[in-house]
N, CA, C and O atoms as a printed pandas DataFrame, in Angstrom:
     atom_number atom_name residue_name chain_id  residue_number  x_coord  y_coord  z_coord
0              1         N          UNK        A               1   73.117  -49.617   52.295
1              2        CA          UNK        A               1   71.845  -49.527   51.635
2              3         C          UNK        A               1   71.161  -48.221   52.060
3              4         O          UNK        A               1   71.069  -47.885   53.240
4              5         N          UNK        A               2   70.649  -47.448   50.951
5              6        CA          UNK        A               2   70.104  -46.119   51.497
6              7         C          UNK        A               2   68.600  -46.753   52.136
7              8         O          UNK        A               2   68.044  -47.717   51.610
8              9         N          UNK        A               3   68.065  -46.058   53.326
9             10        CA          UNK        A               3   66.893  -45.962   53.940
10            11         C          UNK        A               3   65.755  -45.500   52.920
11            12         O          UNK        A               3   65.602  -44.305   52.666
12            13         N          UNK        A               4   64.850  -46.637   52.266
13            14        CA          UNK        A               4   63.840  -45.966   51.461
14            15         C          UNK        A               4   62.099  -46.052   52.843
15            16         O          UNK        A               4   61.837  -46.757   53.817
16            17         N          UNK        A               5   61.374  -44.913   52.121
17            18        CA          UNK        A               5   60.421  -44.665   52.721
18            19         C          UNK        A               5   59.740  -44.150   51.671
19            20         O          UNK        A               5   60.114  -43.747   50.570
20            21         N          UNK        A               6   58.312  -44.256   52.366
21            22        CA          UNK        A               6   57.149  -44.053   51.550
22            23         C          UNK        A               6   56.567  -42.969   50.771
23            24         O          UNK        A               6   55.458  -43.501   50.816
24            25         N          UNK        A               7   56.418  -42.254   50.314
25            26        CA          UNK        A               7   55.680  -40.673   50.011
26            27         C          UNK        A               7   54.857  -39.808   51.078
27            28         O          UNK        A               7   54.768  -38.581   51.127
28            29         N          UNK        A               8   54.285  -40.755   51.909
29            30        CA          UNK        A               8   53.529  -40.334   52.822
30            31         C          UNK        A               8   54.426  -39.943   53.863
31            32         O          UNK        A               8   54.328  -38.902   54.513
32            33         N          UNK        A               9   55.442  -40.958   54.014
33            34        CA          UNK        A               9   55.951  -40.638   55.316
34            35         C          UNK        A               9   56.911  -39.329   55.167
35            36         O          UNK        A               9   57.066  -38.369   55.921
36            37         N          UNK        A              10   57.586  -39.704   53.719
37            38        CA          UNK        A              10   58.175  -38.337   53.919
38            39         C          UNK        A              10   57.294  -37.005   52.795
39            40         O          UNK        A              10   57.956  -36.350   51.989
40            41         N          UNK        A              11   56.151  -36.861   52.917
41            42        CA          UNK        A              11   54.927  -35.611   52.879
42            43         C          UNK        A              11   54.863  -35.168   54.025
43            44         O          UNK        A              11   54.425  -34.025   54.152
44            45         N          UNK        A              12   55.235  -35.851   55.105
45            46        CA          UNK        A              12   55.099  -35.885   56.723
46            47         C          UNK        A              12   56.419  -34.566   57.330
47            48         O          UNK        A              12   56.494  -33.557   58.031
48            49         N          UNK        A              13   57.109  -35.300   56.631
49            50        CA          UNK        A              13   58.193  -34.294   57.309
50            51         C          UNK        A              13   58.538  -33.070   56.770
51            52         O          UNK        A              13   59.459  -32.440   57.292
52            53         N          UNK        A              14   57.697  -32.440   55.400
53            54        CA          UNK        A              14   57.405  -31.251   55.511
54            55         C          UNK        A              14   55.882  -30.195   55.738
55            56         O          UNK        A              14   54.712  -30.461   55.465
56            57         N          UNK        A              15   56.517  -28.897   56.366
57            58        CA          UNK        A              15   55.554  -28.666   57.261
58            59         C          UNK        A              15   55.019  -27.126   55.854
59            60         O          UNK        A              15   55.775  -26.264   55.407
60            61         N          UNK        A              16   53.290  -27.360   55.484
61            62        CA          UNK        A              16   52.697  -26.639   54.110
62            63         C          UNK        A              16   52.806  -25.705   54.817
63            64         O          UNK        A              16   53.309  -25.621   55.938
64            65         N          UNK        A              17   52.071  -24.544   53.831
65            66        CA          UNK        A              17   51.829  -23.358   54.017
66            67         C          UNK        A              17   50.365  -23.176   54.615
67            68         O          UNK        A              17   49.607  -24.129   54.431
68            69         N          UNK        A              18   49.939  -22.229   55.210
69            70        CA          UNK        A              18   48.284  -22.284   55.808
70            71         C          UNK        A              18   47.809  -22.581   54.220
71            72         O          UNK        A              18   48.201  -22.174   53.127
72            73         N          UNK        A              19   46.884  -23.395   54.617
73            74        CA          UNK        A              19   45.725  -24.083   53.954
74            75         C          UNK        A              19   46.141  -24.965   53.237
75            76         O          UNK        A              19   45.346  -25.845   52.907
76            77         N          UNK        A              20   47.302  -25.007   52.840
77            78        CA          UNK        A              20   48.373  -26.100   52.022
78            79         C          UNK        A              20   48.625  -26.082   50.454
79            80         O          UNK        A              20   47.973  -25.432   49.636
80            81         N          UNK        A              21   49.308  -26.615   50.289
81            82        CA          UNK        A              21   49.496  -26.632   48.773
82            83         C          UNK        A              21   48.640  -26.632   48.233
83            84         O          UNK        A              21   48.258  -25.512   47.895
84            85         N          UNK        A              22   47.919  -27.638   47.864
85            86        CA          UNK        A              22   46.490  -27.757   46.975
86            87         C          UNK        A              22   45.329  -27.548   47.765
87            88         O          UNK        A              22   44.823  -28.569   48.229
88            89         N          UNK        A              23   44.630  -26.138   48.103
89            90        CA          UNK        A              23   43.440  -26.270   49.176
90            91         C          UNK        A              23   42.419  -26.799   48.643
91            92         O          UNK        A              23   41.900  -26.544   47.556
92            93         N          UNK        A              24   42.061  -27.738   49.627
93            94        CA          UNK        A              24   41.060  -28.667   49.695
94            95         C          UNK        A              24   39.560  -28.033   48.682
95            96         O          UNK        A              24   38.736  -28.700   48.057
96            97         N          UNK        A              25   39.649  -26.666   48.835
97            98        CA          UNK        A              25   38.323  -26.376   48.143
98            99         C          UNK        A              25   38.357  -26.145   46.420
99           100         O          UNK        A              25   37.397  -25.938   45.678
100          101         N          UNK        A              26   39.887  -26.264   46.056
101          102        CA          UNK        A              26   40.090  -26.364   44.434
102          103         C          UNK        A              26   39.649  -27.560   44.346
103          104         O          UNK        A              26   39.539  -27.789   43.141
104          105         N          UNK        A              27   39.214  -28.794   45.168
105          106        CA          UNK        A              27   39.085  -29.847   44.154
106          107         C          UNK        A              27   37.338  -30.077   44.318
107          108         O          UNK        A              27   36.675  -29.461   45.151
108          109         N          UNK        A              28   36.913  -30.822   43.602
109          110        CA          UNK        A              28   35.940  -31.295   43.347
110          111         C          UNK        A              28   35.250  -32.971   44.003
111          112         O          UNK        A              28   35.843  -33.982   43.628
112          113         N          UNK        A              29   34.353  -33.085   44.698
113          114        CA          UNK        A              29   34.609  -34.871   44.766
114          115         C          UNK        A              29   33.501  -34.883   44.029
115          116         O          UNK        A              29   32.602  -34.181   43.567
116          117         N          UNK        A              30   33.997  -36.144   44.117
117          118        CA          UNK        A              30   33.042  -37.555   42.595
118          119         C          UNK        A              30   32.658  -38.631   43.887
119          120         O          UNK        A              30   33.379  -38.325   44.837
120          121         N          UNK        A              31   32.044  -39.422   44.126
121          122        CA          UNK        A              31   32.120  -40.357   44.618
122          123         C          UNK        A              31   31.468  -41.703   43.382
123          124         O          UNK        A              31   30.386  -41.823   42.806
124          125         N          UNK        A              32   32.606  -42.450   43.380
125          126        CA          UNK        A              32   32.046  -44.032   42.575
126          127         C          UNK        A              32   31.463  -45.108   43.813
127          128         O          UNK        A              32   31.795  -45.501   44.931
128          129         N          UNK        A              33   30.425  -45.284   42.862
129          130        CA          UNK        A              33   29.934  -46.729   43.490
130          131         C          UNK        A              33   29.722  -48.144   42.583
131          132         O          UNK        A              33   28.681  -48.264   41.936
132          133         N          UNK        A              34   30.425  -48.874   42.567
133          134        CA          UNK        A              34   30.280  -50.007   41.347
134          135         C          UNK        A              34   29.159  -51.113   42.109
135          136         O          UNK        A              34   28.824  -52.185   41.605
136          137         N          UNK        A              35   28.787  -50.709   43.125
137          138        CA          UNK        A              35   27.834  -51.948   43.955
138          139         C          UNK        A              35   28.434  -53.094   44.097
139          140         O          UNK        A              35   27.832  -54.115   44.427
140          141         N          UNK        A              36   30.002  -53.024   43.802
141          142        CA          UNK        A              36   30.264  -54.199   44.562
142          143         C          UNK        A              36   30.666  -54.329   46.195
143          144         O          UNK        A              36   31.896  -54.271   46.202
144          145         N          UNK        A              37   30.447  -54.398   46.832
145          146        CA          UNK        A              37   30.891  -55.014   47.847
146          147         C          UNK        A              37   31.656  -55.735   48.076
147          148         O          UNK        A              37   31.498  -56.840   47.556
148          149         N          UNK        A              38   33.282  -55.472   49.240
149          150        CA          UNK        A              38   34.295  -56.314   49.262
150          151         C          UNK        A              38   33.927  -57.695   50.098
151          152         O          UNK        A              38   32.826  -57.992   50.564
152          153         N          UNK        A              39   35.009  -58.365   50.150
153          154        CA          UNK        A              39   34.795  -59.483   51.090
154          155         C          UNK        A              39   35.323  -58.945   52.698
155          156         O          UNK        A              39   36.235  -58.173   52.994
156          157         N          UNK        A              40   34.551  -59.539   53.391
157          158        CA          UNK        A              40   35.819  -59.282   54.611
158          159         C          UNK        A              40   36.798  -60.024   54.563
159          160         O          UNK        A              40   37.798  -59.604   55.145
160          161         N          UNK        A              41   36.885  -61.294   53.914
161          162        CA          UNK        A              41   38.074  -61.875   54.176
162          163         C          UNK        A              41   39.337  -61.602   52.908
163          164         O          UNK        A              41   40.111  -62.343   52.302
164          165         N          UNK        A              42   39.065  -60.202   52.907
165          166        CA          UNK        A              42   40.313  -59.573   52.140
166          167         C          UNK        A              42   41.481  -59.778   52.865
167          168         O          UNK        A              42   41.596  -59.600   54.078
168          169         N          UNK        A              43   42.713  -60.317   51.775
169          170        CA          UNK        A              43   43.817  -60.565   52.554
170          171         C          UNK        A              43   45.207  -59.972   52.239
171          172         O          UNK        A              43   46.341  -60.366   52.512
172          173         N          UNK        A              44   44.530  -58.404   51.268
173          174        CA          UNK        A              44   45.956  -57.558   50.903
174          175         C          UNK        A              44   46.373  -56.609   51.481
175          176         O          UNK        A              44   45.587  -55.682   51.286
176          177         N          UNK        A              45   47.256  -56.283   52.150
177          178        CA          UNK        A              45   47.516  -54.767   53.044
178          179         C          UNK        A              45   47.438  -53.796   51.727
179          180         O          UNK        A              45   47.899  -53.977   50.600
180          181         N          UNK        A              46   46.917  -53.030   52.104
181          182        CA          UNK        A              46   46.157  -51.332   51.349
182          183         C          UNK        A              46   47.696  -50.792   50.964
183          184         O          UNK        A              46   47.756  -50.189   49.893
184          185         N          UNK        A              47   48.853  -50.925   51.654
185          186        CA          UNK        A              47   49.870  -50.811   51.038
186          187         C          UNK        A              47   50.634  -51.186   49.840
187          188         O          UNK        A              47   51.317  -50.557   49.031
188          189         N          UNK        A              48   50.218  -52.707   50.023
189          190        CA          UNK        A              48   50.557  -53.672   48.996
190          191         C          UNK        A              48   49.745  -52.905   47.535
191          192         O          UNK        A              48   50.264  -52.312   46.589
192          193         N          UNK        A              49   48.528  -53.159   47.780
193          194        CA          UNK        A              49   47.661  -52.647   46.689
194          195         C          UNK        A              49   48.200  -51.540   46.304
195          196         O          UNK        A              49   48.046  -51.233   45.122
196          197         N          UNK        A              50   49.146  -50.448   47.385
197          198        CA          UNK        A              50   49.726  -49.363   46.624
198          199         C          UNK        A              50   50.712  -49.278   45.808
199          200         O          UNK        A              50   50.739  -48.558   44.809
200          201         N          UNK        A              51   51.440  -49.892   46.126
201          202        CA          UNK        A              51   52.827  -50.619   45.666
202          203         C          UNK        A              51   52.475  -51.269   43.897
203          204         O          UNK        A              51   53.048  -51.312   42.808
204          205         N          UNK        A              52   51.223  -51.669   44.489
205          206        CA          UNK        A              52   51.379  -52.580   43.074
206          207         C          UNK        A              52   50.520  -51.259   41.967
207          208         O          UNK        A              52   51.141  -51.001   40.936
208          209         N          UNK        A              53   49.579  -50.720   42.125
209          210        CA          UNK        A              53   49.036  -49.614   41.458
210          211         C          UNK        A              53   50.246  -48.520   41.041
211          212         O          UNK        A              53   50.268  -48.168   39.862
212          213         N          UNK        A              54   50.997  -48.107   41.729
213          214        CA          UNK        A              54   51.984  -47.620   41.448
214          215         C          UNK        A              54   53.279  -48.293   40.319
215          216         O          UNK        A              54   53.825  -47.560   39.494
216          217         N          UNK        A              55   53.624  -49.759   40.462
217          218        CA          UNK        A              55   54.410  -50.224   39.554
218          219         C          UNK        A              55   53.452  -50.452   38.475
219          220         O          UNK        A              55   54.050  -50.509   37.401
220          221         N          UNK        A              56   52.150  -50.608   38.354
221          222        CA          UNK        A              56   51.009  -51.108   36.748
222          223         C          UNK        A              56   51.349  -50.078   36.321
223          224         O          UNK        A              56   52.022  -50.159   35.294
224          225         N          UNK        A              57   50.975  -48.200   37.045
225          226        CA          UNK        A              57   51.006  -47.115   36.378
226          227         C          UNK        A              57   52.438  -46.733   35.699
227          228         O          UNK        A              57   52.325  -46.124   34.636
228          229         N          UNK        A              58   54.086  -47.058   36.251
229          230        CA          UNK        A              58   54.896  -47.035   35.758
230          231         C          UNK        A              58   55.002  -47.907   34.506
231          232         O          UNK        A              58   55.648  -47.399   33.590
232          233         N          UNK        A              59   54.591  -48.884   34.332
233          234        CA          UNK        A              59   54.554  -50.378   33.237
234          235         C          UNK        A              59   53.269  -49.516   32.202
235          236         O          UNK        A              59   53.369  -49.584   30.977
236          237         N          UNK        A              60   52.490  -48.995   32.640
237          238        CA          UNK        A              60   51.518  -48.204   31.854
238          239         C          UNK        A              60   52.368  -47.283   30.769
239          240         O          UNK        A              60   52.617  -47.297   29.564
240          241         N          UNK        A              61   52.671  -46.448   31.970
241          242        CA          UNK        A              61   53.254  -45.135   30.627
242          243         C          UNK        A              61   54.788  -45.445   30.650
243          244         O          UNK        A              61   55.671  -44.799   31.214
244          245         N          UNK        A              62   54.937  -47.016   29.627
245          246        CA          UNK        A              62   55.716  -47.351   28.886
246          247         C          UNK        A              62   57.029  -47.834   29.138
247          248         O          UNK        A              62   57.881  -48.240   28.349
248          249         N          UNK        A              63   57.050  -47.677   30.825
249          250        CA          UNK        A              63   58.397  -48.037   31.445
250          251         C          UNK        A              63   58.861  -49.496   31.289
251          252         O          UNK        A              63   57.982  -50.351   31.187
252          253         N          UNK        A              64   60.102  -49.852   31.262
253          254        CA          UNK        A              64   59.975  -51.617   31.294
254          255         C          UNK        A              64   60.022  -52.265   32.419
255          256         O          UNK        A              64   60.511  -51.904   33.489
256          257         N          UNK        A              65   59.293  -53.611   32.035
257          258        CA          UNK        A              65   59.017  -54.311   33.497
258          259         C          UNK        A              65   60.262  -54.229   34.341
259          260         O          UNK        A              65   60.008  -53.963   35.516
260          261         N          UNK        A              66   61.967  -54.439   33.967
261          262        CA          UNK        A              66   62.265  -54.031   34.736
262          263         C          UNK        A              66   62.588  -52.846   35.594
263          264         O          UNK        A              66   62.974  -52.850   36.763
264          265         N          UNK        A              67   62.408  -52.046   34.968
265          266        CA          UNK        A              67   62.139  -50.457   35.854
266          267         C          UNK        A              67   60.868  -50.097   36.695
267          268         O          UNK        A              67   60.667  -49.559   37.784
268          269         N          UNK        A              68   60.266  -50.521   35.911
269          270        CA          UNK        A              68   58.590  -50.458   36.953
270          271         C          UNK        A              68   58.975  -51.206   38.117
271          272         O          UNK        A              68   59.233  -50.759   39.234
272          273         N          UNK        A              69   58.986  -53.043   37.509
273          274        CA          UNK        A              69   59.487  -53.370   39.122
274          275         C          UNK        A              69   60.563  -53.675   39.972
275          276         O          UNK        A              69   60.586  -54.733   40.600
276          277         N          UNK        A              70   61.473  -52.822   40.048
277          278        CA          UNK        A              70   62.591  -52.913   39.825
278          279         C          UNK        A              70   62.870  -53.185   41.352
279          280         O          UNK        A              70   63.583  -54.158   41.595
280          281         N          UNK        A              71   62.272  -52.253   42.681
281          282        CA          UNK        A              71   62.213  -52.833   44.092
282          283         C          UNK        A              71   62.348  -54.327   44.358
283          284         O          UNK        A              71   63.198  -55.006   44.933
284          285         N          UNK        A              72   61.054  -54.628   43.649
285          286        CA          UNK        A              72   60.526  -56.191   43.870
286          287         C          UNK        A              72   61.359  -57.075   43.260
287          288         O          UNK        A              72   61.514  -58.138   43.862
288          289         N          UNK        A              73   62.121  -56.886   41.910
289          290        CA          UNK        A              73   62.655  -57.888   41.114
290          291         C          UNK        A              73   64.016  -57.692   42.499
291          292         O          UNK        A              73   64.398  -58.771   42.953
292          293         N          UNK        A              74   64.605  -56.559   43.039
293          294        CA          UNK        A              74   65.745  -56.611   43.823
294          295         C          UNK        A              74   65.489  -57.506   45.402
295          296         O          UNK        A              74   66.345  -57.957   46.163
296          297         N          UNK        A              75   63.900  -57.543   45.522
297          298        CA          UNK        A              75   63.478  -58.324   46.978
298          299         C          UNK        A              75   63.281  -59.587   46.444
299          300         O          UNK        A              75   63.163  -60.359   47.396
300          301         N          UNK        A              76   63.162  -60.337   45.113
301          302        CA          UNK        A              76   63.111  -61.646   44.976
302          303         C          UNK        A              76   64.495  -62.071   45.144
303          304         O          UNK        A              76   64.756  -62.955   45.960
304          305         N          UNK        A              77   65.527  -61.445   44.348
305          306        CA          UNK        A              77   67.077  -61.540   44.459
306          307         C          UNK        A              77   67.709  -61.751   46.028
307          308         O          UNK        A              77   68.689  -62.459   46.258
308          309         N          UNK        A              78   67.099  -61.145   46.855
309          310        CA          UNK        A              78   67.483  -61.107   48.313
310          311         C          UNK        A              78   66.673  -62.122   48.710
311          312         O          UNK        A              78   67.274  -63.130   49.083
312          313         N          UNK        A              79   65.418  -62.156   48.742
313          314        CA          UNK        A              79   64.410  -64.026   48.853
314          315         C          UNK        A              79   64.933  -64.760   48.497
315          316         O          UNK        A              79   64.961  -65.650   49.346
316          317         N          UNK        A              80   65.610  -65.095   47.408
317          318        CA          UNK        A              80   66.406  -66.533   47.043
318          319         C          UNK        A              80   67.732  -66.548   47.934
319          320         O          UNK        A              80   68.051  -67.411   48.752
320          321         N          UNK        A              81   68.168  -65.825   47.716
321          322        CA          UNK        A              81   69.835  -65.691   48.102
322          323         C          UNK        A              81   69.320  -65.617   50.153
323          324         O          UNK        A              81   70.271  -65.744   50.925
324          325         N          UNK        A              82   68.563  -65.513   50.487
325          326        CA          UNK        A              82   68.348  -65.840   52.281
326          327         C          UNK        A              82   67.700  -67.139   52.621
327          328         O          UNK        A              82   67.893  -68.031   53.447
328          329         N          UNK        A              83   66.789  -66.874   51.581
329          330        CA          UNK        A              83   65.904  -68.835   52.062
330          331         C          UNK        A              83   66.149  -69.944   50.966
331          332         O          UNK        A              83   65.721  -71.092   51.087
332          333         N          UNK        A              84   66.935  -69.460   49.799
333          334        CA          UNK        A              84   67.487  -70.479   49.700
334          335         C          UNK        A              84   66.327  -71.050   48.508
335          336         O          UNK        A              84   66.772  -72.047   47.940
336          337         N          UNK        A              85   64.873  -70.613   47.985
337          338        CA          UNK        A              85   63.867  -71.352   47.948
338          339         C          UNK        A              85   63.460  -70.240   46.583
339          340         O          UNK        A              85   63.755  -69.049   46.680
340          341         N          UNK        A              86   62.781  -70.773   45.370
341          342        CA          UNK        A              86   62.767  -70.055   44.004
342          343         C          UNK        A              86   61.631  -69.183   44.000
343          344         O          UNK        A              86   61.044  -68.970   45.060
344          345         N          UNK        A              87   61.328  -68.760   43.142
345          346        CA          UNK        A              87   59.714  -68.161   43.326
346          347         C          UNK        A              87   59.010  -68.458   42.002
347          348         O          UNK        A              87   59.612  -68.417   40.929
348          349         N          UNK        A              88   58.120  -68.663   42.079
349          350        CA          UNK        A              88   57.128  -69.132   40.754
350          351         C          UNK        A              88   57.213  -68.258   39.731
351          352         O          UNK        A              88   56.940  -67.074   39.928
352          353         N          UNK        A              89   57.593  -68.703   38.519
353          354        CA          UNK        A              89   58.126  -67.598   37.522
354          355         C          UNK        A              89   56.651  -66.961   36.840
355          356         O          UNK        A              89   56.777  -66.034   36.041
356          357         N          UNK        A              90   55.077  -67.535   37.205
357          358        CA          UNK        A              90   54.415  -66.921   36.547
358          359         C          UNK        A              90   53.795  -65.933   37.278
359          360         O          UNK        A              90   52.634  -65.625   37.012
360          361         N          UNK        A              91   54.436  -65.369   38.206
361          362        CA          UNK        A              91   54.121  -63.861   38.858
362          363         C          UNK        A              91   54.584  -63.315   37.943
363          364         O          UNK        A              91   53.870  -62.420   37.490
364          365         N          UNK        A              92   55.756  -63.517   37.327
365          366        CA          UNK        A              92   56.335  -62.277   36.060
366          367         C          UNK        A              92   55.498  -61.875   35.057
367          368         O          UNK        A              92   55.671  -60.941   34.274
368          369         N          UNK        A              93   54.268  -62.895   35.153
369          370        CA          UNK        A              93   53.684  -62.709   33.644
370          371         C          UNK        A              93   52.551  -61.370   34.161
371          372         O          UNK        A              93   51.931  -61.584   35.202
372          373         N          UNK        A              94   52.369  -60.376   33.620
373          374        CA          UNK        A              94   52.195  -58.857   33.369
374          375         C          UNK        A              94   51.858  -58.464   32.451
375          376         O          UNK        A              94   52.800  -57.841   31.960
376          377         N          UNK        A              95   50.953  -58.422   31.785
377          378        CA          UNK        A              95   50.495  -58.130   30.137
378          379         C          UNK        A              95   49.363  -57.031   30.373
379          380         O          UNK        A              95   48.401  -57.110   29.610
380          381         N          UNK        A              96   49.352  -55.983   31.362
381          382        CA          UNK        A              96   48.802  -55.077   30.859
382          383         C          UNK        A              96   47.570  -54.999   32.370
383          384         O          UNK        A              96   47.992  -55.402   33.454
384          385         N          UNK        A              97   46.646  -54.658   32.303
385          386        CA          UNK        A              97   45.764  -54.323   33.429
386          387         C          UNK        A              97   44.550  -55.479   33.665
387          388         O          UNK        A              97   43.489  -55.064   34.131
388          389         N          UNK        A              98   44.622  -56.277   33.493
389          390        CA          UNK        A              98   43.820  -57.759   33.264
390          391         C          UNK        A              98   43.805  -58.078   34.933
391          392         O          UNK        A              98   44.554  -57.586   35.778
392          393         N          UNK        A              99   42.708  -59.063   35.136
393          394        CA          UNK        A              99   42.782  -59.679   36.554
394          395         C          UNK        A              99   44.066  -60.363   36.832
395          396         O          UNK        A              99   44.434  -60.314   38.006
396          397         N          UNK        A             100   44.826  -60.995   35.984
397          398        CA          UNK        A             100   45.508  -62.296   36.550
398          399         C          UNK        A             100   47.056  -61.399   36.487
399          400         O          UNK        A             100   48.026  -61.997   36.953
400          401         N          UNK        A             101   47.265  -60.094   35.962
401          402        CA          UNK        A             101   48.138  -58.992   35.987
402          403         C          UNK        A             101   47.846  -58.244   37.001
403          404         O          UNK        A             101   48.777  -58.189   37.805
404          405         N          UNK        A             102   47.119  -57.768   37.231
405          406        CA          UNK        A             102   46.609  -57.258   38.821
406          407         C          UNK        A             102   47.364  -57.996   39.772
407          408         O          UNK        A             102   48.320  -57.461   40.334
408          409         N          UNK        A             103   46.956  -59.455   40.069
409          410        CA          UNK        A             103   47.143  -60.237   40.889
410          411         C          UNK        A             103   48.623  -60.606   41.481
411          412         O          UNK        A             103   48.962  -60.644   42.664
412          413         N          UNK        A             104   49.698  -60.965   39.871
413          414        CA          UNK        A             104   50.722  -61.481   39.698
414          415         C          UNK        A             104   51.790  -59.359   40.377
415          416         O          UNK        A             104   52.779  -58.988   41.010
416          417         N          UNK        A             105   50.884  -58.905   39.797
417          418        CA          UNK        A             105   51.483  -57.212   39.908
418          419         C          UNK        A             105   51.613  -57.290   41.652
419          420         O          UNK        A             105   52.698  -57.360   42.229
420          421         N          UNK        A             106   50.311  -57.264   42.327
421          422        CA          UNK        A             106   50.183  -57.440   44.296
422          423         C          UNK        A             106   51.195  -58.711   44.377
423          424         O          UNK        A             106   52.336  -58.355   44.675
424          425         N          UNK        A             107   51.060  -59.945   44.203
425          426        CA          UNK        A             107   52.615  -60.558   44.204
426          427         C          UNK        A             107   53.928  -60.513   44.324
427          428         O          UNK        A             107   54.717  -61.163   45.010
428          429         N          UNK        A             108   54.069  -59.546   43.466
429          430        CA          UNK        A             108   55.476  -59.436   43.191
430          431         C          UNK        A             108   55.848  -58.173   43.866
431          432         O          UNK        A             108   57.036  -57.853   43.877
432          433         N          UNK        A             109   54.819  -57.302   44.521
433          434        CA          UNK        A             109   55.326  -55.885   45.298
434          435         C          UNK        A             109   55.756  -56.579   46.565
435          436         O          UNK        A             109   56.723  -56.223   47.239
436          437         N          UNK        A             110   54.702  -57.932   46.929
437          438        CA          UNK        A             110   54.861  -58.528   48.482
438          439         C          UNK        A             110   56.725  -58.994   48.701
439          440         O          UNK        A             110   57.359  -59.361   49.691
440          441         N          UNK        A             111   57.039  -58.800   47.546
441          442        CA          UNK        A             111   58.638  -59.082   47.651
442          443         C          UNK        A             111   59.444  -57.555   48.016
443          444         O          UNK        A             111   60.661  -57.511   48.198
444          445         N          UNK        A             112   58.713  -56.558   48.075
445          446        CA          UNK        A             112   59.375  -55.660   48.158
446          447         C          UNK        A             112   60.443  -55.395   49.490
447          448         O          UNK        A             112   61.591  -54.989   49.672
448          449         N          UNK        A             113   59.195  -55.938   50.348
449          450        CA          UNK        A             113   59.923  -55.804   51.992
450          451         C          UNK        A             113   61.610  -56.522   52.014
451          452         O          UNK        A             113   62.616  -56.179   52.637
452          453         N          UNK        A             114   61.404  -57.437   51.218
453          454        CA          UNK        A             114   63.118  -58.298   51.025
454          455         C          UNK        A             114   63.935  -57.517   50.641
455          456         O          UNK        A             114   65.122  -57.777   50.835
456          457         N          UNK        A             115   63.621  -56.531   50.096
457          458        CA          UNK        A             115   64.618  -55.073   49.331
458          459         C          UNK        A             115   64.434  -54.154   50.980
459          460         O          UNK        A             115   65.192  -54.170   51.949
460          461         N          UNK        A             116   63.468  -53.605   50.831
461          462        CA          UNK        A             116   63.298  -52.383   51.810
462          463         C          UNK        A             116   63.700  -52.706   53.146
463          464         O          UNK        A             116   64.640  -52.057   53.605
464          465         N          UNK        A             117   63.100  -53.693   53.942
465          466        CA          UNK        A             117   62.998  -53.903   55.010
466          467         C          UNK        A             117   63.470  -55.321   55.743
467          468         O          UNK        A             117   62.575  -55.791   56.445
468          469         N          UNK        A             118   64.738  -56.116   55.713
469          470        CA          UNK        A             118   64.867  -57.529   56.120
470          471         C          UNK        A             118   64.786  -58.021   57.245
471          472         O          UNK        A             118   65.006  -59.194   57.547
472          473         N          UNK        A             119   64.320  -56.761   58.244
473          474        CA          UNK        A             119   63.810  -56.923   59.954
474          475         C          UNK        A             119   62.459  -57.666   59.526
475          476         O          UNK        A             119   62.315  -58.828   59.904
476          477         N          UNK        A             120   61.649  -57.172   58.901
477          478        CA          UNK        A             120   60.285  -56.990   58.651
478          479         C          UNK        A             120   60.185  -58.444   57.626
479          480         O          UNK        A             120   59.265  -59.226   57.864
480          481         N          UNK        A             121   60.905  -58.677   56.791
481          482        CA          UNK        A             121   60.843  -59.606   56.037
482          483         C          UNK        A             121   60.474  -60.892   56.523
483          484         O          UNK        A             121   59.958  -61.750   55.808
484          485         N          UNK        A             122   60.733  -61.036   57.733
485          486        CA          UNK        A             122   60.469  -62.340   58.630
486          487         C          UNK        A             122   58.480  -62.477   58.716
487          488         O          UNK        A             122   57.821  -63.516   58.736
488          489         N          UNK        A             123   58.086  -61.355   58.744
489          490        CA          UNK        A             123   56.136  -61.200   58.418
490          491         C          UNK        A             123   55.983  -61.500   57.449
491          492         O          UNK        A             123   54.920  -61.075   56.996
492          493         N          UNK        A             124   56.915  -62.465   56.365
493          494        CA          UNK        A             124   56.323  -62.393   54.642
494          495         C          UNK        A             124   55.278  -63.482   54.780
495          496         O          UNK        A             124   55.175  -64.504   55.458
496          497         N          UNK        A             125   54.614  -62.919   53.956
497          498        CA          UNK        A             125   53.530  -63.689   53.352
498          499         C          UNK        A             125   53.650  -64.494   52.342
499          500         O          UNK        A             125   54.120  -63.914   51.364
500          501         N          UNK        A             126   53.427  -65.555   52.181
501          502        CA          UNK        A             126   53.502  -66.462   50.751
502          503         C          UNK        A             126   52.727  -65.603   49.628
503          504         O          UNK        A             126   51.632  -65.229   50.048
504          505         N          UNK        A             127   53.053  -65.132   48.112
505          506        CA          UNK        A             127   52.347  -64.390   47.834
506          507         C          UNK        A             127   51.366  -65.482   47.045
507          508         O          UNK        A             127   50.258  -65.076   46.696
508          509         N          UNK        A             128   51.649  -66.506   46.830
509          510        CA          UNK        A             128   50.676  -67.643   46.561
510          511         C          UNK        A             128   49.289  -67.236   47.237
511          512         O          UNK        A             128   48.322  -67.228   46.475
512          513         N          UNK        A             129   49.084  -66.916   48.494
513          514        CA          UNK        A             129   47.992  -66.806   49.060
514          515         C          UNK        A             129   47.304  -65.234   48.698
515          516         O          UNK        A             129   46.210  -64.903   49.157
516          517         N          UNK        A             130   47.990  -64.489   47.955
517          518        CA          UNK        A             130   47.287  -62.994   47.581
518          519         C          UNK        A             130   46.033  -63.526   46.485
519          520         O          UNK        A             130   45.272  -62.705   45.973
């Protein structure tokens, strides 16, 4: 199995040019405020949320669900085939950028670690509880 890693980690292992690729003073900030306020008892790793923003935006510009999630559909395959135990087929349901697609989208990345990582897989989370 090839060793996958993150963007960040490997942005890490190359070293920019002074001031870097994109210097900080070409961009512009915006700051949004929607006044909502989170909960503290948020219970998604900021990763997860990346994972899954990243497979909506692939499923966005037109990719198919299985290519968008193609990690995760390979970490449910490795979840069944180790514990033996099914996974609720209405995480699959995905129709576009809606709350309950959001949700089922953070779900189904939490399977990713079963692909990437099966040291780590033993920390899974039920994604029932996302």
């Amino acid at each position: 199995m090839i060793d996958m890693v993150s963007v960040t980690q490997l942005a890490r292992t190359y070293k920019q040019p002074y001031g870097g690729y994109l210097p900080v003073r070409t961009f512009t900030k915006k700051q949004f405020d929607d006044g909502i306020e989170l909960s503290t008892n948020e219970n998604i790793l900021p990763q997860l949320v990346g994972l899954a923003v990243d497979y909506l935006t692939r499923l966005c510009q037109n990719q198919s669900f299985e290519t968008a999630f193609f990690i995760s559909l390979r970490g449910i395959d490795n979840y069944k085939a180790i514990t033996n135990q099914s996974v609720d087929p209405s995480m699959m349901e995905i129709n576009g950028l809606d709350d309950k697609s959001i949700i089922n989208a953070c779900r189904l990345a939490s399977f990713d670690v079963w692909y990437r990582n099966l040291a780590a897989a033993r920390t899974f989370k039920d994604p029932k509880l996302i």
